[in-house]
VMD Tcl script that draws the C-alpha trace (Angstrom):
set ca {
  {0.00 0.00 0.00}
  {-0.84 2.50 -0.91}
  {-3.09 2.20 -3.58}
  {-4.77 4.76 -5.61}
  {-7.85 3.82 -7.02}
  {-9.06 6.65 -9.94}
  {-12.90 6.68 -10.97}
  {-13.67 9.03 -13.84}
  {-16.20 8.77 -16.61}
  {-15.05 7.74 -20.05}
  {-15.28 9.87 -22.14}
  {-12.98 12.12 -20.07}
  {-10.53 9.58 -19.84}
  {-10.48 8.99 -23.70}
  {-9.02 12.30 -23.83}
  {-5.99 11.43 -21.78}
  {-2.97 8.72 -21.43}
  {-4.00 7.02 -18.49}
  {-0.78 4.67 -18.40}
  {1.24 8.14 -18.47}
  {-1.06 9.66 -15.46}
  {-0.64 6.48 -13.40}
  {3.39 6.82 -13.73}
  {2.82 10.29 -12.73}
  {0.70 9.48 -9.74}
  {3.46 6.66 -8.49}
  {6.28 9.52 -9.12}
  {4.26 11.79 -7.41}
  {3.53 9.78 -4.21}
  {6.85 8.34 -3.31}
  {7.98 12.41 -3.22}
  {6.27 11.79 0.41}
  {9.21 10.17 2.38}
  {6.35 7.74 4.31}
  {5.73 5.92 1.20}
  {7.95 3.05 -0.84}
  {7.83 3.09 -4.58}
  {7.46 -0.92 -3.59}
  {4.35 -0.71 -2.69}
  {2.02 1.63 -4.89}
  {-0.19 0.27 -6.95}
  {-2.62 2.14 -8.77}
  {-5.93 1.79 -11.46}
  {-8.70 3.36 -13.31}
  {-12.33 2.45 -13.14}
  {-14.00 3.56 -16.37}
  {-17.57 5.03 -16.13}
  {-20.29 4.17 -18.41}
  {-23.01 5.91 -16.40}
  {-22.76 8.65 -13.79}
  {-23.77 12.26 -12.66}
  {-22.25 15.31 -11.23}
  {-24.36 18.17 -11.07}
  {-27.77 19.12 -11.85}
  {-29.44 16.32 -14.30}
  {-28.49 17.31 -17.86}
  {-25.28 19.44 -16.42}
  {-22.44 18.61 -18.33}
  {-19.82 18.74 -15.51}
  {-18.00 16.01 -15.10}
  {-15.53 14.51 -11.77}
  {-12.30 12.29 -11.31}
  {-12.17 10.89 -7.72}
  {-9.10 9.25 -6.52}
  {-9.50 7.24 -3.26}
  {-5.98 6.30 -1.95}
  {-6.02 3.47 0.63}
  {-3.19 3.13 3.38}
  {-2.46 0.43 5.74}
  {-0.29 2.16 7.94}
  {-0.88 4.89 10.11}
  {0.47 8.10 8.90}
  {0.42 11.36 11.00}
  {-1.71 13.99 9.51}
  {1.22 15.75 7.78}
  {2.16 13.06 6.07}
  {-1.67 12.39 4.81}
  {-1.75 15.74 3.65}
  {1.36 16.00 1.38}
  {-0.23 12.88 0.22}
  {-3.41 14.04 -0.89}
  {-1.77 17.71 -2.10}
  {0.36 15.38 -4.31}
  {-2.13 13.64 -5.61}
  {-4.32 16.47 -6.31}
  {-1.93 18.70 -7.82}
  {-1.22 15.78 -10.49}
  {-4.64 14.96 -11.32}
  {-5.52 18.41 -11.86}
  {-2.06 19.12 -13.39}
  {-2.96 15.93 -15.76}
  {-6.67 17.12 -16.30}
  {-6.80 20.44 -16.69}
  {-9.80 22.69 -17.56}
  {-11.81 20.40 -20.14}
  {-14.89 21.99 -21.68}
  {-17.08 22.44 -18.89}
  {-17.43 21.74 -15.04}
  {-14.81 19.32 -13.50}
  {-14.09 17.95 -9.92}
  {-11.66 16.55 -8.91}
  {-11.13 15.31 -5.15}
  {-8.67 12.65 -2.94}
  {-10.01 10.58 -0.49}
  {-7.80 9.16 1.85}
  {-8.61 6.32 3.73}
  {-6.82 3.79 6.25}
  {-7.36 0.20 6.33}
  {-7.73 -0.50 10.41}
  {-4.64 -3.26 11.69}
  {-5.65 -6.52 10.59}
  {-8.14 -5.35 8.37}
  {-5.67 -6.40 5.40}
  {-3.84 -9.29 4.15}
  {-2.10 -10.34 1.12}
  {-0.04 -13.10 -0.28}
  {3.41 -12.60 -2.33}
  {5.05 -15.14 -4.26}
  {8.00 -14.48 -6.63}
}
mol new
graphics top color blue
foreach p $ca { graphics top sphere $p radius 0.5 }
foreach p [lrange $ca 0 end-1] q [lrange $ca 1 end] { graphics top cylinder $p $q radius 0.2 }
display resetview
């Protein structure tokens, strides 16, 4: 961990290289000494069918959720967030109309995670 999880509708992601953002986002997040290039993983979920707004508004969102299982002190959550933030938006832009775009941060409670390696 962490992982950064991106939800964003389609057709804004169509505009973009989503391989290249996800690079970004890993280069961006190990700039906070708490976290190991090692760990990060990261992916998009695509959007078919969503709102933002007013029915019929044509604004459009990109969430990222990023999921630690580690306690970090609030500093360190912050720069994490701020660097995830200022890439999305850096990656985004202003596309024709509205757009959102927000970081959750979340932390998996001790032994609320488990995973296997094998090499």
């Amino acid at each position: 961990m962490p992982h950064i999880i991106l939800e964003c509708p389609r057709q804004l992601a169509e505009r973009h290289d989503l391989g290249d953002l996800l690079d970004r986002l890993h280069a961006a997040i190990v700039r906070e000494p708490s976290v190991s290039a090692a760990d990060v993983k990261s992916r998009v979920h695509l959007l078919d069918q969503w709102r933002c707004g007013a029915p019929g508004s044509d604004a459009a969102f990109v969430h990222a959720r990023v999921v630690l299982t580690r306690p970090r002190t609030a500093a360190q959550q912050a720069s994490i967030q701020e660097l995830i933030l200022d890439g999305l938006v850096g990656a985004f832009g202003r596309p024709p109309g509205s757009l959102q775009v927000c970081v959750e941060l979340t932390t998996v409670a001790e032994g609320r995670y488990i995973k296997a390696v094998s090499s």
